[in-house]
MDAnalysis code that builds the backbone (N, CA, C; Angstrom):
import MDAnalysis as mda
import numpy as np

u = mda.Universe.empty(210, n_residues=70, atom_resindex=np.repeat(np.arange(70), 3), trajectory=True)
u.add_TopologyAttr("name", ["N", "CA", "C"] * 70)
u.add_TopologyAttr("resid", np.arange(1, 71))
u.add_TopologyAttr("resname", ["UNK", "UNK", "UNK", "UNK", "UNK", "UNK", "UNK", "UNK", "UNK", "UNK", "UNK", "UNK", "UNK", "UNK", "UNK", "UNK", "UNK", "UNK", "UNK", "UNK", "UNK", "UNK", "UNK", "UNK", "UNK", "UNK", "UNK", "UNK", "UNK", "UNK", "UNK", "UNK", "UNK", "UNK", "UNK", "UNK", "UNK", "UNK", "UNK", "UNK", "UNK", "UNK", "UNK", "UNK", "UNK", "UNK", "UNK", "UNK", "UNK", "UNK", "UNK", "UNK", "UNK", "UNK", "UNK", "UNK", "UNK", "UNK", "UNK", "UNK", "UNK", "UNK", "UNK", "UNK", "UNK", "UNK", "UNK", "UNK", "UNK", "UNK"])
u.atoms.positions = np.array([
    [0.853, -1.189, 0.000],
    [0.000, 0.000, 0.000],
    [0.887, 1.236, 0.000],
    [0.502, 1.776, -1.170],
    [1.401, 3.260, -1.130],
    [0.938, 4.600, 0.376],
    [1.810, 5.044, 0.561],
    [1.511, 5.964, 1.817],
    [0.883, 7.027, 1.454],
    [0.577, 7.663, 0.314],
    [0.298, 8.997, -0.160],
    [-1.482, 8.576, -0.184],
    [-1.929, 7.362, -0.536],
    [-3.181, 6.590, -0.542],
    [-3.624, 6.985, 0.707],
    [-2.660, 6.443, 1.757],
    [-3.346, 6.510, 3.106],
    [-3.645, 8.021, 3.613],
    [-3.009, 8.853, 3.754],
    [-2.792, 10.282, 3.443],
    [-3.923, 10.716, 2.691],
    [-4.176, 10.195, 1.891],
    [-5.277, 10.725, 0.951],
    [-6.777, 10.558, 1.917],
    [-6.777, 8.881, 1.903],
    [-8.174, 8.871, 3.185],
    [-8.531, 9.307, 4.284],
    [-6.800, 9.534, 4.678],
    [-7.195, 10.583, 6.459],
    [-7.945, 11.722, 6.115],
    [-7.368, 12.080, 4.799],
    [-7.620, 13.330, 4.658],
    [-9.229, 13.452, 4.205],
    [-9.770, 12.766, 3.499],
    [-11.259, 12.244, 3.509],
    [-11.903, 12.945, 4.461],
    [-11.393, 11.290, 5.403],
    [-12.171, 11.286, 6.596],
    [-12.459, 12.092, 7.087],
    [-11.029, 13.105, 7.511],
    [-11.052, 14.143, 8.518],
    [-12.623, 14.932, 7.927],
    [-12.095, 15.595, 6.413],
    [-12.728, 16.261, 5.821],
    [-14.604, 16.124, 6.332],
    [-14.463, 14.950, 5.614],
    [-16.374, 14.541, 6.269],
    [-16.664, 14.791, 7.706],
    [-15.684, 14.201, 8.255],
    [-15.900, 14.607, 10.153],
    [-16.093, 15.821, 10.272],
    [-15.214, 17.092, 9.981],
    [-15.623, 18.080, 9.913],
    [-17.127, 18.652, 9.436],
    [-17.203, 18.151, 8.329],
    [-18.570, 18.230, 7.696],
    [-20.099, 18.200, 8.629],
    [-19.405, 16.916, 9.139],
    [-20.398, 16.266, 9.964],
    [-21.288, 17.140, 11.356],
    [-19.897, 17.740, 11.452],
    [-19.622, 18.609, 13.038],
    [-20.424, 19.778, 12.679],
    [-20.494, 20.442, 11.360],
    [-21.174, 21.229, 10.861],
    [-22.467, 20.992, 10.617],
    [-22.804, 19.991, 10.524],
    [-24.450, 19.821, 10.240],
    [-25.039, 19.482, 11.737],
    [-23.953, 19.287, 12.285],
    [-24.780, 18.839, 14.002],
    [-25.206, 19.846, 14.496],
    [-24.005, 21.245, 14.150],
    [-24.227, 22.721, 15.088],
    [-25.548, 23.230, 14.275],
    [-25.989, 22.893, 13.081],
    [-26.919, 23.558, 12.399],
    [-27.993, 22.770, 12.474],
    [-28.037, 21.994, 13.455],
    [-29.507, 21.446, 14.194],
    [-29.495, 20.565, 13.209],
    [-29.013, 20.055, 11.842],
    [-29.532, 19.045, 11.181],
    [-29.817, 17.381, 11.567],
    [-29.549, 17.500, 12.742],
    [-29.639, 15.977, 13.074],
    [-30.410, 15.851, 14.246],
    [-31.223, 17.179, 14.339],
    [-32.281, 16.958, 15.269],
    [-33.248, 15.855, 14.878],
    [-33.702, 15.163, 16.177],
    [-34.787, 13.622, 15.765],
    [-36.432, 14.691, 15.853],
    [-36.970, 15.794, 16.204],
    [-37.892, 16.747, 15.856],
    [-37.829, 16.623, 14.674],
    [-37.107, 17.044, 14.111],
    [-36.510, 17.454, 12.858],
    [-37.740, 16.375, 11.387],
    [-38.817, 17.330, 11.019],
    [-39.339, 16.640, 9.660],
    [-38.159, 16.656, 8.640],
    [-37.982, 15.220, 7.936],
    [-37.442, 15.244, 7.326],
    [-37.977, 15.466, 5.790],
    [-37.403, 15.883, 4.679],
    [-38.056, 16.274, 3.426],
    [-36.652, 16.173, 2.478],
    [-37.223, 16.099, 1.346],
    [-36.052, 15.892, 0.424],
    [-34.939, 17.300, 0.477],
    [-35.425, 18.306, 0.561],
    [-34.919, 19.379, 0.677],
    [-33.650, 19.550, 2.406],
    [-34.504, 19.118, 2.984],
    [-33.381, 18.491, 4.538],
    [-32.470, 18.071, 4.053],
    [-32.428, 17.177, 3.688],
    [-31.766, 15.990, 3.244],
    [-30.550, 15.778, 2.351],
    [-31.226, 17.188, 1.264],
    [-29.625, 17.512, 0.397],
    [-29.204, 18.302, 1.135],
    [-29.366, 19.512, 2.129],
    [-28.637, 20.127, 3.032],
    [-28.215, 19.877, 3.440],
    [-28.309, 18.368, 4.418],
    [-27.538, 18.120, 5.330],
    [-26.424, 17.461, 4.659],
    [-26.789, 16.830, 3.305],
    [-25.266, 16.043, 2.738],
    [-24.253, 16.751, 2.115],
    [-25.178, 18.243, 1.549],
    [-24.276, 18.974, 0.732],
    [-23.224, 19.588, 2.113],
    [-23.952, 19.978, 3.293],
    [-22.773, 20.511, 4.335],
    [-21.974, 19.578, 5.113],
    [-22.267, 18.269, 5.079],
    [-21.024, 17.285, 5.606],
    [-19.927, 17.371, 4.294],
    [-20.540, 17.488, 2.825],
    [-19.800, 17.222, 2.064],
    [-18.501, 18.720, 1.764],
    [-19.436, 19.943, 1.886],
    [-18.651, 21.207, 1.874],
    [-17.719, 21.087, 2.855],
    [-17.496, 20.194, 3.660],
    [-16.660, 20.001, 4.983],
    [-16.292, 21.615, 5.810],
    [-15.070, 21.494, 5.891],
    [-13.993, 22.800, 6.469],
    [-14.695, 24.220, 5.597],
    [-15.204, 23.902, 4.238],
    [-15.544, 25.566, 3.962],
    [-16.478, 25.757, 4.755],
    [-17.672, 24.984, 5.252],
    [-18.892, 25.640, 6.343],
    [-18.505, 26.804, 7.253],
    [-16.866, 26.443, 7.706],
    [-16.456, 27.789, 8.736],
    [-16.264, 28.859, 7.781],
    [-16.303, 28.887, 6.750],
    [-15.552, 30.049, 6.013],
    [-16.303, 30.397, 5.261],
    [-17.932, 30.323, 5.538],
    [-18.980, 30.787, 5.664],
    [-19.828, 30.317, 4.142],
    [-19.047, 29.039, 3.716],
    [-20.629, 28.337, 3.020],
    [-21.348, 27.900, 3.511],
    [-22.564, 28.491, 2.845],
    [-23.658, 27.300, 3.536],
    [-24.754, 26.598, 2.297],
    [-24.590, 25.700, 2.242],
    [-25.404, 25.210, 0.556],
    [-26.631, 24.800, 1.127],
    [-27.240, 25.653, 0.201],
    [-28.874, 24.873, 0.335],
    [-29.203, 24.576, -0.803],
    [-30.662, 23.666, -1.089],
    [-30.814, 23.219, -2.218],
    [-32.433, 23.476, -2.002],
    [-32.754, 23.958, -3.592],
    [-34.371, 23.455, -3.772],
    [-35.010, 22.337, -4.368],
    [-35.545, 21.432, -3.524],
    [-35.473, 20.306, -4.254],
    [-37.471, 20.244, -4.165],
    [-37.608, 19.531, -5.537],
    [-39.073, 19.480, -5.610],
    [-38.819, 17.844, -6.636],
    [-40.050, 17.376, -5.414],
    [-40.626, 16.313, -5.921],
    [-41.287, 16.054, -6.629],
    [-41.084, 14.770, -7.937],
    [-42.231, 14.852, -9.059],
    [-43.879, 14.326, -8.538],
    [-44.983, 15.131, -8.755],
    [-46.162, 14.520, -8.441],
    [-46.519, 12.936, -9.132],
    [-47.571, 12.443, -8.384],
    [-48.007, 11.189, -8.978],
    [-48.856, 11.753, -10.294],
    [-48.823, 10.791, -11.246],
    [-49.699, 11.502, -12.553],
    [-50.942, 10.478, -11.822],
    [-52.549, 11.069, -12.195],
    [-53.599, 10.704, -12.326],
    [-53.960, 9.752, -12.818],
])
């Protein structure tokens, strides 16, 4: 196993952990919490924005569901 590999996944990890830490402070993992498709990409897009959340992204998404046809 090359070392720069491993290096690479800490760096992942860390990254998402951070992420993670960010969606906790922004209430996203409240169990209150209705969930909706629109929740849902928020909360992945800000684990995924990791470390920028401090540096003041915050991604939201509009997400709309297709209706049932008749």
């Amino acid at each position: 196993m090359r070392s720069g590999s491993g290096i690479g996944s800490l760096v992942v990890v860390v990254w998402l952990i951070i992420g993670a830490v960010a969606a906790f402070q922004r209430g996203y993992f409240n169990p209150d919490r209705e969930v909706s498709c629109r929740d849902f990409a928020d909360t992945a897009l800000t684990i995924v924005a990791g470390p920028l959340n401090y540096l003041g992204v915050n991604p939201k998404v509009d997400c709309e569901t297709p209706q049932p046809s008749k």
